[in-house]
mmCIF file of the N, C-alpha and C atoms, coordinates in Angstrom:
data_MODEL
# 
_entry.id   MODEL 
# 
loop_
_atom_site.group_PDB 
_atom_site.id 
_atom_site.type_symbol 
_atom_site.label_atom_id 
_atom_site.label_alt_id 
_atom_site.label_comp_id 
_atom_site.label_asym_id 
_atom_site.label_entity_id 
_atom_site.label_seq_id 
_atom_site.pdbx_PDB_ins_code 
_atom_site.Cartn_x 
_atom_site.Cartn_y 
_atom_site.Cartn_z 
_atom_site.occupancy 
_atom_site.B_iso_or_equiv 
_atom_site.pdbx_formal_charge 
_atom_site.auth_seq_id 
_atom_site.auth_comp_id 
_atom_site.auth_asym_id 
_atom_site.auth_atom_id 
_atom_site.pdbx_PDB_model_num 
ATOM 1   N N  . UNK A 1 1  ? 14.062  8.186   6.676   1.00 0.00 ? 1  UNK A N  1 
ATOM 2   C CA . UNK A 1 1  ? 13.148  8.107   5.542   1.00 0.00 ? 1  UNK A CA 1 
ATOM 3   C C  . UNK A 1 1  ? 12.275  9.370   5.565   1.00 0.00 ? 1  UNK A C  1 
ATOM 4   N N  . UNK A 1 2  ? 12.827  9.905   4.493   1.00 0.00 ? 2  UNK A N  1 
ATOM 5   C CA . UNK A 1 2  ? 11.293  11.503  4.268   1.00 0.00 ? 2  UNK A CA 1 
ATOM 6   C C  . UNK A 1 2  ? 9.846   10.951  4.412   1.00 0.00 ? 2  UNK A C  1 
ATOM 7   N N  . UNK A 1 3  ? 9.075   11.912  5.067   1.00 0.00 ? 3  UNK A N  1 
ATOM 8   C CA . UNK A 1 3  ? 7.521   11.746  4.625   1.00 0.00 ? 3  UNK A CA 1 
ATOM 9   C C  . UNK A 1 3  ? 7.192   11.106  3.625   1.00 0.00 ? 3  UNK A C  1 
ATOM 10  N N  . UNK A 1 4  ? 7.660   11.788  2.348   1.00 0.00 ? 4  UNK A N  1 
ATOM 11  C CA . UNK A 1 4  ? 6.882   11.397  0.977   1.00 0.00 ? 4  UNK A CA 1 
ATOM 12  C C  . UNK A 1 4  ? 7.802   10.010  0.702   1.00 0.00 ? 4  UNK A C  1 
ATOM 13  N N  . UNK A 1 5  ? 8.485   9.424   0.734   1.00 0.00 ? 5  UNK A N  1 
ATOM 14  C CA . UNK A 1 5  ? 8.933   7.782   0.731   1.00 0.00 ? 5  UNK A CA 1 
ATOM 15  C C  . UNK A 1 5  ? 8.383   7.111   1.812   1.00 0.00 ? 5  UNK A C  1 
ATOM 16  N N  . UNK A 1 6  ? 8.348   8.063   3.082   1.00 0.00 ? 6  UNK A N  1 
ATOM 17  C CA . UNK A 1 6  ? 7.170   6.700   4.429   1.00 0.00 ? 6  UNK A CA 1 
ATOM 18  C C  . UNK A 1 6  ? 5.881   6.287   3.343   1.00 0.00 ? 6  UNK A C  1 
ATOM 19  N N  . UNK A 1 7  ? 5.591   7.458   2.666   1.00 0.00 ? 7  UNK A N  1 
ATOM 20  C CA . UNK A 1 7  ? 4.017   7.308   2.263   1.00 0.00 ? 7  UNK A CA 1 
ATOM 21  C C  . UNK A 1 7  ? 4.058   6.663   0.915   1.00 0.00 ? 7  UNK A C  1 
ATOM 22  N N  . UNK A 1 8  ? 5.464   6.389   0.043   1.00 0.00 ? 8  UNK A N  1 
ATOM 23  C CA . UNK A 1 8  ? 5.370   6.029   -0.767  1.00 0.00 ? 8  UNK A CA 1 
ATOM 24  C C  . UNK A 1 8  ? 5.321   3.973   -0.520  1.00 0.00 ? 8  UNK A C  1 
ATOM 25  N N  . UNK A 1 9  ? 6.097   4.500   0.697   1.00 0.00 ? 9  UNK A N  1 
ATOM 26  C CA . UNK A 1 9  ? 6.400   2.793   1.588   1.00 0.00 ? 9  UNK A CA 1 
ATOM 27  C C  . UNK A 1 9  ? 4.954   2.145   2.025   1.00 0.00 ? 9  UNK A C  1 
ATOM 28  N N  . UNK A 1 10 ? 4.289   3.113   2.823   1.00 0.00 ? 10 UNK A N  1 
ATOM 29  C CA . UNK A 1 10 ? 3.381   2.606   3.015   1.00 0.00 ? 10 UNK A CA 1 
ATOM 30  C C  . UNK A 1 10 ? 1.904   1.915   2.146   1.00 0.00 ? 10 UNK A C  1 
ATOM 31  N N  . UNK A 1 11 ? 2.360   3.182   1.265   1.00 0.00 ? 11 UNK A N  1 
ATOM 32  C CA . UNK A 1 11 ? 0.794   2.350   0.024   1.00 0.00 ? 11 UNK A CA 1 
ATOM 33  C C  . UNK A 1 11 ? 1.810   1.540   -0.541  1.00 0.00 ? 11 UNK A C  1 
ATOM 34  N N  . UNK A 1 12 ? 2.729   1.185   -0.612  1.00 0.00 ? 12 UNK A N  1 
ATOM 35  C CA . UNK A 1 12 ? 2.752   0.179   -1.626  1.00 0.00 ? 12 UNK A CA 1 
ATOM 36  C C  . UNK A 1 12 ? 2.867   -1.109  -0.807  1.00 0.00 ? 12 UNK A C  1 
ATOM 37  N N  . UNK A 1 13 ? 3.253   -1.206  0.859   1.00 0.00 ? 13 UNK A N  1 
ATOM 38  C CA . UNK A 1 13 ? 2.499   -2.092  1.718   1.00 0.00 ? 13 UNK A CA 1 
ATOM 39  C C  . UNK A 1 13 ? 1.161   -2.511  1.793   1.00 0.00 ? 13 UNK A C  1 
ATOM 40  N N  . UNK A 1 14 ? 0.306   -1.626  1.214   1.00 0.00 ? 14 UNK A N  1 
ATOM 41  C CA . UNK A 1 14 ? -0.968  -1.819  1.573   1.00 0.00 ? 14 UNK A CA 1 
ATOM 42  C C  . UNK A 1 14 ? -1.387  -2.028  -0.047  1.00 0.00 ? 14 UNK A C  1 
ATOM 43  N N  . UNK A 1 15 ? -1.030  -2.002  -0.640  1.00 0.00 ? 15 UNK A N  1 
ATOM 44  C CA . UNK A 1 15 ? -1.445  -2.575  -1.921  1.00 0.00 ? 15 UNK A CA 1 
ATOM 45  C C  . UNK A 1 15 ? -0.833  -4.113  -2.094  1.00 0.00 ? 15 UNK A C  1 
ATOM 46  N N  . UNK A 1 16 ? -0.276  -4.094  -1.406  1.00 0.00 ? 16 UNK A N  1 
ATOM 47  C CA . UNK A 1 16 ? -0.144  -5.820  -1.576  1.00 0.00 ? 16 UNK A CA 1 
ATOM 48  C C  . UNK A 1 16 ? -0.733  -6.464  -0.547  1.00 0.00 ? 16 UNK A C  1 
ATOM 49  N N  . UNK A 1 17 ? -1.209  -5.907  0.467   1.00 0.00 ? 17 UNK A N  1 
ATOM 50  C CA . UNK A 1 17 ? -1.986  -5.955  1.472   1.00 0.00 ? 17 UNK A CA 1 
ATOM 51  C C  . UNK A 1 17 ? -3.408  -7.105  1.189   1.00 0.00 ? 17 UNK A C  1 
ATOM 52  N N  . UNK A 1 18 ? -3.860  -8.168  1.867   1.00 0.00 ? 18 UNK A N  1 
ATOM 53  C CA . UNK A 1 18 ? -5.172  -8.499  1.486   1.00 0.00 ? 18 UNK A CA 1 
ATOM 54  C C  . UNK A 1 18 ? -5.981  -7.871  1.666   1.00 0.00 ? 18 UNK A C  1 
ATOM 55  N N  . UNK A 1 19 ? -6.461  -6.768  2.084   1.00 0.00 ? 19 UNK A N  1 
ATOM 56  C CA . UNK A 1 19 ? -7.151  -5.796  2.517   1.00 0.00 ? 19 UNK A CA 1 
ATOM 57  C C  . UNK A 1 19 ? -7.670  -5.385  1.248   1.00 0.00 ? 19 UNK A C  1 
ATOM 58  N N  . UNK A 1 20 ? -9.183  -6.081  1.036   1.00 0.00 ? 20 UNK A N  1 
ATOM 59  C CA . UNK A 1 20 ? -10.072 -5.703  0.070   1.00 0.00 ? 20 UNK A CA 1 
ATOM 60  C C  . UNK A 1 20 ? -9.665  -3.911  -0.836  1.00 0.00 ? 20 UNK A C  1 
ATOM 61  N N  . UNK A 1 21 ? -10.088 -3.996  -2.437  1.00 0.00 ? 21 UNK A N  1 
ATOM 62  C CA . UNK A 1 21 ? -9.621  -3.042  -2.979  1.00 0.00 ? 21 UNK A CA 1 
ATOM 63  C C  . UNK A 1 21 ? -11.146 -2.183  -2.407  1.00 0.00 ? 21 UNK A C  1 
ATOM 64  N N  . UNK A 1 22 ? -11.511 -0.672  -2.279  1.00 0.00 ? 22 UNK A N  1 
ATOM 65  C CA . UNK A 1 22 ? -12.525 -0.509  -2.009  1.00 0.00 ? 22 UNK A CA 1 
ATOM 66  C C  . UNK A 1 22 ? -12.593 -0.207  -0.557  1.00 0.00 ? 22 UNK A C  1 
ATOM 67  N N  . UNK A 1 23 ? -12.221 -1.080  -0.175  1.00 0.00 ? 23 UNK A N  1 
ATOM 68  C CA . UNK A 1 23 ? -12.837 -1.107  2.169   1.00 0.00 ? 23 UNK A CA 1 
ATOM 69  C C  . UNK A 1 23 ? -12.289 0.283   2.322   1.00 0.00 ? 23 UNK A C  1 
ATOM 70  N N  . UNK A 1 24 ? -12.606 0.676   3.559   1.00 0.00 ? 24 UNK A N  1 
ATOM 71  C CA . UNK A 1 24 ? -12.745 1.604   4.224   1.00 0.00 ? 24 UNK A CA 1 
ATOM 72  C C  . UNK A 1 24 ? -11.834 1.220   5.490   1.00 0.00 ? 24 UNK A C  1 
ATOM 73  N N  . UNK A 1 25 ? -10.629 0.830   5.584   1.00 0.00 ? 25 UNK A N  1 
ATOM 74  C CA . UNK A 1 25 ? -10.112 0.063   6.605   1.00 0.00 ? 25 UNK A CA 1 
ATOM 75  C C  . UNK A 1 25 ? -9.617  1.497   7.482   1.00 0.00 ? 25 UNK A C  1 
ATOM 76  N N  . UNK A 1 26 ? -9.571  0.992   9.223   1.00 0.00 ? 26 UNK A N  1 
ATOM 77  C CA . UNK A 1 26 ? -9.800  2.137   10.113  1.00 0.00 ? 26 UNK A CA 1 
ATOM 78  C C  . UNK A 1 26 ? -7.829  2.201   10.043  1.00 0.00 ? 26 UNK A C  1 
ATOM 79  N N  . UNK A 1 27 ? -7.563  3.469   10.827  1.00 0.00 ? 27 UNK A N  1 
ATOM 80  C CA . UNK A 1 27 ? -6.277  3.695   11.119  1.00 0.00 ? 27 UNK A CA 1 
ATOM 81  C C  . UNK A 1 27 ? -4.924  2.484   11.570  1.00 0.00 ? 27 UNK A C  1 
ATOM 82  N N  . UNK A 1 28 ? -5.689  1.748   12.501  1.00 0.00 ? 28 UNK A N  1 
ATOM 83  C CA . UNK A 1 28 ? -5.460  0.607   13.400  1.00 0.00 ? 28 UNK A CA 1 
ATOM 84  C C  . UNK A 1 28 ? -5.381  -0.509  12.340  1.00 0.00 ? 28 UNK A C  1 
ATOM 85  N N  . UNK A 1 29 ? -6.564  -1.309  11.234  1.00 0.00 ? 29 UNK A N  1 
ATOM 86  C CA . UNK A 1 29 ? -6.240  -1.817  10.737  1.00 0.00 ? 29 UNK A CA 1 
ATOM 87  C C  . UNK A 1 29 ? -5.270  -1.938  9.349   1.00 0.00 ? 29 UNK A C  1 
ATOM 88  N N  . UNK A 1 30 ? -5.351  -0.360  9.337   1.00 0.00 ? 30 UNK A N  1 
ATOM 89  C CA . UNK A 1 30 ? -4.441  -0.047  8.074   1.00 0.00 ? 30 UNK A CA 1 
ATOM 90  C C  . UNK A 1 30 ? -2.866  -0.234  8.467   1.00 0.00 ? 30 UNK A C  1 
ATOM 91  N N  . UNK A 1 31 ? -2.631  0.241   9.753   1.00 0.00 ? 31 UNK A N  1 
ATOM 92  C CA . UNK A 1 31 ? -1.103  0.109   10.054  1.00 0.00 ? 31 UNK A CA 1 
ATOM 93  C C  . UNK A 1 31 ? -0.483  -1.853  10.290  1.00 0.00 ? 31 UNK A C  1 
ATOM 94  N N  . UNK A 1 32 ? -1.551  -2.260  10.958  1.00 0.00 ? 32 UNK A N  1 
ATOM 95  C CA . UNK A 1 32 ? -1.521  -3.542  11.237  1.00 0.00 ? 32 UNK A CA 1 
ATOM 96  C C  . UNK A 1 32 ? -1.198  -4.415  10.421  1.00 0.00 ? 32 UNK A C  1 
ATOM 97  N N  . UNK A 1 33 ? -1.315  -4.010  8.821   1.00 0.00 ? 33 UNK A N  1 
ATOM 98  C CA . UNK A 1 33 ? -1.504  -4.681  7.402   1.00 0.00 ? 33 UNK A CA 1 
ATOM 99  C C  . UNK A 1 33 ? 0.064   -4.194  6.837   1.00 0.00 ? 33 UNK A C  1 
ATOM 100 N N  . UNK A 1 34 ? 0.119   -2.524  7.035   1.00 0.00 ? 34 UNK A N  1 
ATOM 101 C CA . UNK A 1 34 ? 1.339   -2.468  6.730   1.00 0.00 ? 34 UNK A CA 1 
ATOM 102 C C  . UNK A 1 34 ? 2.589   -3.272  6.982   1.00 0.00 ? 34 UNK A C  1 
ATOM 103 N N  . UNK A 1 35 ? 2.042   -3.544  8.868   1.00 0.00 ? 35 UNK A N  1 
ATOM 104 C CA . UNK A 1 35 ? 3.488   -3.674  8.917   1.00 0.00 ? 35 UNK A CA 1 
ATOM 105 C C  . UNK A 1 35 ? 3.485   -5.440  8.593   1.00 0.00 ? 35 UNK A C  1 
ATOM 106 N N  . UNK A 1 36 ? 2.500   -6.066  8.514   1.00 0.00 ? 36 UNK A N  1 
ATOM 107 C CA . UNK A 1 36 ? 2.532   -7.087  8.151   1.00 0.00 ? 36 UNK A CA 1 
ATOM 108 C C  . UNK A 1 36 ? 3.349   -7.743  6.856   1.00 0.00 ? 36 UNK A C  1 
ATOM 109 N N  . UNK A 1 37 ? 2.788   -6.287  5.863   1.00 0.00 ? 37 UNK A N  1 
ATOM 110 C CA . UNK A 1 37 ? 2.972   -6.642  4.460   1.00 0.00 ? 37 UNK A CA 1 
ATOM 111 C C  . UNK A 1 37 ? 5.022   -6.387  4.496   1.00 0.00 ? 37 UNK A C  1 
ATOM 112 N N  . UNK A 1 38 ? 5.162   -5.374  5.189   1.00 0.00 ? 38 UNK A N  1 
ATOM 113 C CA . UNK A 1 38 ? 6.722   -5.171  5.557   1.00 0.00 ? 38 UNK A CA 1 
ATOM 114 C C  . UNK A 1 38 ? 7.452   -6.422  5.989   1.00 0.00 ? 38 UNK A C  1 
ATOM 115 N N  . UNK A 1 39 ? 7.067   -7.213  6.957   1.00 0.00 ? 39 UNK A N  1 
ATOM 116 C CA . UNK A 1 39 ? 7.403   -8.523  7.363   1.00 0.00 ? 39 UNK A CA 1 
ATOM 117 C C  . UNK A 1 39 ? 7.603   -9.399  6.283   1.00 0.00 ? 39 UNK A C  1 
ATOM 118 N N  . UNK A 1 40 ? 6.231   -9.654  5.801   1.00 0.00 ? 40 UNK A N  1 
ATOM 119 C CA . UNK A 1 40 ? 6.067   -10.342 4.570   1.00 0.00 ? 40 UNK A CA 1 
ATOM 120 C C  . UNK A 1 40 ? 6.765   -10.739 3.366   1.00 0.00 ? 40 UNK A C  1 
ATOM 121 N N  . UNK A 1 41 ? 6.830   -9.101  2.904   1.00 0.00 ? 41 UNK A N  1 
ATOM 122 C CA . UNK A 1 41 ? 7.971   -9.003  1.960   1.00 0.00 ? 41 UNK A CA 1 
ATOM 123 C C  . UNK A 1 41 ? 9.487   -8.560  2.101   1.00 0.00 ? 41 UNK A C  1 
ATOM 124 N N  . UNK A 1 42 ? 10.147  -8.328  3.565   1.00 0.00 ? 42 UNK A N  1 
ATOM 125 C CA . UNK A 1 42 ? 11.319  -8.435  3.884   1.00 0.00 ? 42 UNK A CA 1 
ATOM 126 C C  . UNK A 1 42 ? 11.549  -7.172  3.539   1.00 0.00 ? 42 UNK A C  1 
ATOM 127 N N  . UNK A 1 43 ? 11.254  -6.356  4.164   1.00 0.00 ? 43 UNK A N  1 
ATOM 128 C CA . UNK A 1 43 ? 11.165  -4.839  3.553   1.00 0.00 ? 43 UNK A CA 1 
ATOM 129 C C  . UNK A 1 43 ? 10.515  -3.724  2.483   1.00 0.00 ? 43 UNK A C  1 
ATOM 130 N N  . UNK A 1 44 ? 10.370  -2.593  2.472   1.00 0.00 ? 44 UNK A N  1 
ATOM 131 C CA . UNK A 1 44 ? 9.993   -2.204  2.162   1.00 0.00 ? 44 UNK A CA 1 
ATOM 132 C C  . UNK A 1 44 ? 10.058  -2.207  0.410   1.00 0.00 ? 44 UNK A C  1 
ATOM 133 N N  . UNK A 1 45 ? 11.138  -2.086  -0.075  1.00 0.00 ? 45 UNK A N  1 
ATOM 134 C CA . UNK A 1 45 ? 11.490  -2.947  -1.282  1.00 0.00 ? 45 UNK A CA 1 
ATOM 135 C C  . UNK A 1 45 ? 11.317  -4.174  -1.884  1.00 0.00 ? 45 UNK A C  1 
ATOM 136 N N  . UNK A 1 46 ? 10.878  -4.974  -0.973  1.00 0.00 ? 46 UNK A N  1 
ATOM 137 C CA . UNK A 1 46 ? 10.141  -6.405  -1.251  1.00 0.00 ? 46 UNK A CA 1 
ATOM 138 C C  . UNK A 1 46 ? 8.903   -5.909  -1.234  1.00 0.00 ? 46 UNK A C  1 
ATOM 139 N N  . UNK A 1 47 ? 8.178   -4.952  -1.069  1.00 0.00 ? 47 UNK A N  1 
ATOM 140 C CA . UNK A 1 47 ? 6.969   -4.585  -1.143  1.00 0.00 ? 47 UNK A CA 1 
ATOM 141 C C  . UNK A 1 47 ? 6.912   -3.897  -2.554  1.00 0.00 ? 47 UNK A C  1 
ATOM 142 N N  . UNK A 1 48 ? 7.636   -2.946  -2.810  1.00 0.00 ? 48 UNK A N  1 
ATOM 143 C CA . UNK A 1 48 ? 7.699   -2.101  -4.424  1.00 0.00 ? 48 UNK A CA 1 
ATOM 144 C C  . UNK A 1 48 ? 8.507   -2.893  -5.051  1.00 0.00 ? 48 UNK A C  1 
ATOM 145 N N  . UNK A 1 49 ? 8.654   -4.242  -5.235  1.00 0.00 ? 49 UNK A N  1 
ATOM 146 C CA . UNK A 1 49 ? 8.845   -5.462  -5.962  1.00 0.00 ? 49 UNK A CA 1 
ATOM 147 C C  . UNK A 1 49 ? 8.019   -6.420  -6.193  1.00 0.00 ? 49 UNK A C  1 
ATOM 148 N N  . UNK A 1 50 ? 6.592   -6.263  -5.055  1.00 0.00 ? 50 UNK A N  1 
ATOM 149 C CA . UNK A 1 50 ? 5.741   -7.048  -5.504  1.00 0.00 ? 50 UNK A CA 1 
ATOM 150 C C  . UNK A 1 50 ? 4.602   -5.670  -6.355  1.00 0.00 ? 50 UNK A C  1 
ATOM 151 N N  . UNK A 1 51 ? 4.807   -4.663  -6.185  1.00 0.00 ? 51 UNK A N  1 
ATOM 152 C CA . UNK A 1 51 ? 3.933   -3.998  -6.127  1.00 0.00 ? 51 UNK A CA 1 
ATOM 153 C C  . UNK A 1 51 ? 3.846   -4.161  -8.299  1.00 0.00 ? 51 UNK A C  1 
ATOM 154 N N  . UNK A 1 52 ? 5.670   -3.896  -8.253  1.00 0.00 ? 52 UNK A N  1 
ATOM 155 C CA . UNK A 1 52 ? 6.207   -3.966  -9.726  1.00 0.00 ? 52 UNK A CA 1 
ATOM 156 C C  . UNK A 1 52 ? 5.207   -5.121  -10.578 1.00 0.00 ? 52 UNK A C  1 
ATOM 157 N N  . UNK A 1 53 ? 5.190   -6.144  -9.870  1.00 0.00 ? 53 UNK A N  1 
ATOM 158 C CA . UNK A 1 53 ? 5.248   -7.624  -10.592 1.00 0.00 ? 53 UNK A CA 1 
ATOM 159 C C  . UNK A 1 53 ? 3.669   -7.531  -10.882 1.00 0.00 ? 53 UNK A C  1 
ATOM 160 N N  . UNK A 1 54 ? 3.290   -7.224  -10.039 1.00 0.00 ? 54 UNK A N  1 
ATOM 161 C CA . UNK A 1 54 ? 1.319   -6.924  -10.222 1.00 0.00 ? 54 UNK A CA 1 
ATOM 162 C C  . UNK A 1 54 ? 0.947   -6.061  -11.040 1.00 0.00 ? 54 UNK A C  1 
ATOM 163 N N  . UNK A 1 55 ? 1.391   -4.945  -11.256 1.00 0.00 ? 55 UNK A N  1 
ATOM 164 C CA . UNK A 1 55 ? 1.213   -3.937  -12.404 1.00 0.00 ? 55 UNK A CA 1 
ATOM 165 C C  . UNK A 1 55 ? 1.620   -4.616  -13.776 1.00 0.00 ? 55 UNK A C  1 
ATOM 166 N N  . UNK A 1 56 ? 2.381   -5.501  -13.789 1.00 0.00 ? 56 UNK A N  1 
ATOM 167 C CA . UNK A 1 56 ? 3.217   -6.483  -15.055 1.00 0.00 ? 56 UNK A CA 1 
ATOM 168 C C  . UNK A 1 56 ? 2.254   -7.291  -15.216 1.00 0.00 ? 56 UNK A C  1 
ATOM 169 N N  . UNK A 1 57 ? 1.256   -7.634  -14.254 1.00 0.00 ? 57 UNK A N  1 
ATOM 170 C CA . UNK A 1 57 ? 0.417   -9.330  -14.699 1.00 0.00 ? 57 UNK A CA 1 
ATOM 171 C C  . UNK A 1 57 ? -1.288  -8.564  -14.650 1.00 0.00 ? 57 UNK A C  1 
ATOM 172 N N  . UNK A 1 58 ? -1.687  -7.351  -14.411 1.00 0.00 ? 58 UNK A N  1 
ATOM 173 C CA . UNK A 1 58 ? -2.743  -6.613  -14.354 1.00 0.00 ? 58 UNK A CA 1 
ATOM 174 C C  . UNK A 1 58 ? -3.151  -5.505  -14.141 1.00 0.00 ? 58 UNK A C  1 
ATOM 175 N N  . UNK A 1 59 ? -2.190  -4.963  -15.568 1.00 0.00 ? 59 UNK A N  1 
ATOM 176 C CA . UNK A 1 59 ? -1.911  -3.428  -14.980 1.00 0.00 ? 59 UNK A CA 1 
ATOM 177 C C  . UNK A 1 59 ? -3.336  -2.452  -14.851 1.00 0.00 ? 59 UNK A C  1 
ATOM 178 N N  . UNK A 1 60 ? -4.758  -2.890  -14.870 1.00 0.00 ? 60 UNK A N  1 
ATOM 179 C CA . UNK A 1 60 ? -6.130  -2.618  -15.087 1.00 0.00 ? 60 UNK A CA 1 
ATOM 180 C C  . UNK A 1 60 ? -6.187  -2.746  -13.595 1.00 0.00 ? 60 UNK A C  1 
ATOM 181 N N  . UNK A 1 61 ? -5.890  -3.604  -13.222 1.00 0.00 ? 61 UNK A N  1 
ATOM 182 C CA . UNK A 1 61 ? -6.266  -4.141  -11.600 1.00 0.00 ? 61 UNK A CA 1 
ATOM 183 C C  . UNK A 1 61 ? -5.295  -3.312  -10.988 1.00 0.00 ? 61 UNK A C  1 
ATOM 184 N N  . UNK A 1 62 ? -4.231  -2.985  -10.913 1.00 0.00 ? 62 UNK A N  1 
ATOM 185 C CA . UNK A 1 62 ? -3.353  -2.602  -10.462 1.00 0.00 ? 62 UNK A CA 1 
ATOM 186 C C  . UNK A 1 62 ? -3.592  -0.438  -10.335 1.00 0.00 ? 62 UNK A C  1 
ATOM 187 N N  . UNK A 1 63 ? -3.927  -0.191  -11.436 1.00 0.00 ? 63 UNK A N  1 
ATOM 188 C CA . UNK A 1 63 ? -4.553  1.184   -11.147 1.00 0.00 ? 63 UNK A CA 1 
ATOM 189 C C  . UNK A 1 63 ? -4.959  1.410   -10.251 1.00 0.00 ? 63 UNK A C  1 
ATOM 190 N N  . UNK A 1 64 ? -6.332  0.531   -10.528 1.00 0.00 ? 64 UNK A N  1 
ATOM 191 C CA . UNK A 1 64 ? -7.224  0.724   -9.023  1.00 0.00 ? 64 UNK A CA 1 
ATOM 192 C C  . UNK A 1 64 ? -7.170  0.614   -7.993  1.00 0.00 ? 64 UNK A C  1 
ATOM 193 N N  . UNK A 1 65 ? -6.301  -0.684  -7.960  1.00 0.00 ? 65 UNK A N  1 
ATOM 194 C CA . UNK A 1 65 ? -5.956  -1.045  -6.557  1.00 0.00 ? 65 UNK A CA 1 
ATOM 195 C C  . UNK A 1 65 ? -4.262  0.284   -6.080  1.00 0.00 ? 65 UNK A C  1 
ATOM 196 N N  . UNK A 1 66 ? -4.503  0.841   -6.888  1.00 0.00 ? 66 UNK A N  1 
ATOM 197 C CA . UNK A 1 66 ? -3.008  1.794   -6.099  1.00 0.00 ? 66 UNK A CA 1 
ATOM 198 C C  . UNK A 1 66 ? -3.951  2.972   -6.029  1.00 0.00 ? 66 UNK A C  1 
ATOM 199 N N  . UNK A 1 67 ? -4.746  3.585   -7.089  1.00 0.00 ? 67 UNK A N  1 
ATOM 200 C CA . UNK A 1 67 ? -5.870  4.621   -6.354  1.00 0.00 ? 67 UNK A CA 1 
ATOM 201 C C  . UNK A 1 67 ? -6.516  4.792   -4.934  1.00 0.00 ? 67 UNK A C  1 
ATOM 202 N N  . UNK A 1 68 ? -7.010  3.395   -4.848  1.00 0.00 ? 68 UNK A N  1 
ATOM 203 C CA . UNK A 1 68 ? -7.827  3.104   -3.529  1.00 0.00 ? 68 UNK A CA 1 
ATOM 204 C C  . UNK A 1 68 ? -6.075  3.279   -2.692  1.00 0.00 ? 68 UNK A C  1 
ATOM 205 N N  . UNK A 1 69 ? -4.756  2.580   -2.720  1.00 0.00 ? 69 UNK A N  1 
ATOM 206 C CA . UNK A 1 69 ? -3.972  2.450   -1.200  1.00 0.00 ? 69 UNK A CA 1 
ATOM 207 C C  . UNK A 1 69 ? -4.021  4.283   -1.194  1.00 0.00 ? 69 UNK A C  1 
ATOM 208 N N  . UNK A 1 70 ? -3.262  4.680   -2.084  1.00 0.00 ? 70 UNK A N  1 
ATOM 209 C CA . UNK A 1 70 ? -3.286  5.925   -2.152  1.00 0.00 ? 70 UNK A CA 1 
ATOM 210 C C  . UNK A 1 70 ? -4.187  6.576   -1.541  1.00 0.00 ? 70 UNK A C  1 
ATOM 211 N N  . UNK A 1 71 ? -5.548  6.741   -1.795  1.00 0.00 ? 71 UNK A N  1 
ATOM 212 C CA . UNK A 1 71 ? -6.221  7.248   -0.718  1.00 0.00 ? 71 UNK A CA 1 
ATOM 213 C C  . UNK A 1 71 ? -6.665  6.879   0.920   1.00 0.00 ? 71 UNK A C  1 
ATOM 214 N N  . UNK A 1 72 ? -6.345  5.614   0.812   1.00 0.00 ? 72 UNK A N  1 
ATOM 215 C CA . UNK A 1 72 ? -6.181  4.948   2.159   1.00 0.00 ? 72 UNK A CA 1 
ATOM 216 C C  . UNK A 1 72 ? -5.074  5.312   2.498   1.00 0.00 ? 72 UNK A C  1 
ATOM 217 N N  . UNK A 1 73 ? -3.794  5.721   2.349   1.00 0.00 ? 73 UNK A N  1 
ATOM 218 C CA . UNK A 1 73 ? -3.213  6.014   3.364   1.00 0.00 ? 73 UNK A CA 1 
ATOM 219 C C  . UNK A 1 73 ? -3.347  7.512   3.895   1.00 0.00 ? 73 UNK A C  1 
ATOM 220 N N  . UNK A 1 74 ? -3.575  8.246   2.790   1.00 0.00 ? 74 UNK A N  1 
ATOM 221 C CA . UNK A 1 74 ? -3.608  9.917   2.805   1.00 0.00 ? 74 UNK A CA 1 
ATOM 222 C C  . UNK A 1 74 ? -4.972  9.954   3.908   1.00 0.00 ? 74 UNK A C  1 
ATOM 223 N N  . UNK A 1 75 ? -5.838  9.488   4.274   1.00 0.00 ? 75 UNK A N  1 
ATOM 224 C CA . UNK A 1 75 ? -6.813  9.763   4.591   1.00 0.00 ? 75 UNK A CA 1 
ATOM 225 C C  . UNK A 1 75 ? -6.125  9.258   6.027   1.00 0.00 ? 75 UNK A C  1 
ATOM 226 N N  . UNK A 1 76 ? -5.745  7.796   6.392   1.00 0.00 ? 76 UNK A N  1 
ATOM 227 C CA . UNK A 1 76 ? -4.962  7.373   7.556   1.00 0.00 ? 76 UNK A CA 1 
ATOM 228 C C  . UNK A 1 76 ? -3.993  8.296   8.238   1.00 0.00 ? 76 UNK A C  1 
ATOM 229 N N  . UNK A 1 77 ? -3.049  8.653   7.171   1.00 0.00 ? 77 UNK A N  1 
ATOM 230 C CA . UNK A 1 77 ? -1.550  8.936   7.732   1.00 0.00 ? 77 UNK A CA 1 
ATOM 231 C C  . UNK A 1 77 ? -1.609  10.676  7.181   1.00 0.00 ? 77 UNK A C  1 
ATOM 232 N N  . UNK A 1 78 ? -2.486  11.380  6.683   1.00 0.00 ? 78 UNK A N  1 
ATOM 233 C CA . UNK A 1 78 ? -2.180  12.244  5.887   1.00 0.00 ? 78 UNK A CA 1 
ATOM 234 C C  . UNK A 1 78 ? -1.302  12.261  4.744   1.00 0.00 ? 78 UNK A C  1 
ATOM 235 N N  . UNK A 1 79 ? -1.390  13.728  4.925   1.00 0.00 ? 79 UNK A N  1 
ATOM 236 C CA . UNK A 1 79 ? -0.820  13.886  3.005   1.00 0.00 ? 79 UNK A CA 1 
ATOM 237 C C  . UNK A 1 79 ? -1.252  13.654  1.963   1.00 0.00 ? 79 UNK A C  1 
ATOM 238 N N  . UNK A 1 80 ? -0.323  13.403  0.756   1.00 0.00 ? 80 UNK A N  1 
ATOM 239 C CA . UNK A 1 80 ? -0.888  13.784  -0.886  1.00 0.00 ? 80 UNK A CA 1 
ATOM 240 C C  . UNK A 1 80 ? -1.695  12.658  -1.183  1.00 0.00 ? 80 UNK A C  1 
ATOM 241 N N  . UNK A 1 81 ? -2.868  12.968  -1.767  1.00 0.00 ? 81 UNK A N  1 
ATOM 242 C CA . UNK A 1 81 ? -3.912  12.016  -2.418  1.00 0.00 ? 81 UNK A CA 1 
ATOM 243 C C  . UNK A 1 81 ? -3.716  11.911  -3.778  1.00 0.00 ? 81 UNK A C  1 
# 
């Protein structure tokens, strides 16, 4: 998996993540959530399938909440913001 799909994998783990939209979550709890949300949804594609379905039922909520993973991971894991 390239960088830019880990990172595309990872925010969209963490956007389905319960992990408040907003928090400031540390390195440790950000990965912890990922890999949770990976479990969760049976891969990483079960993750950009829920990620799909939420943008479909609040695509207002859904901005924001992919702004904020987006910068939560770039700030965690590096890379593009």
């Amino acid at each position: 998996m390239s960088a830019t799909m880990l990172t595309v994998a990872r925010t969209d783990a963490l956007f389905v993540s319960p992990l408040p939209t907003g928090s400031h979550p540390g390195p440790e709890e950000v990965a912890t959530a990922v890999r949770a949300m990976v479990r969760c949804y049976h891969g990483s594609r079960g993750c950009a399938a829920e990620v799909a379905a939420r943008y479909g039922e609040v695509p207002e909520y859904a901005v924001r909440r992919m702004t904020w993973a987006r910068r939560v991971i770039a700030t965690v894991f590096g890379g593009d913001r």
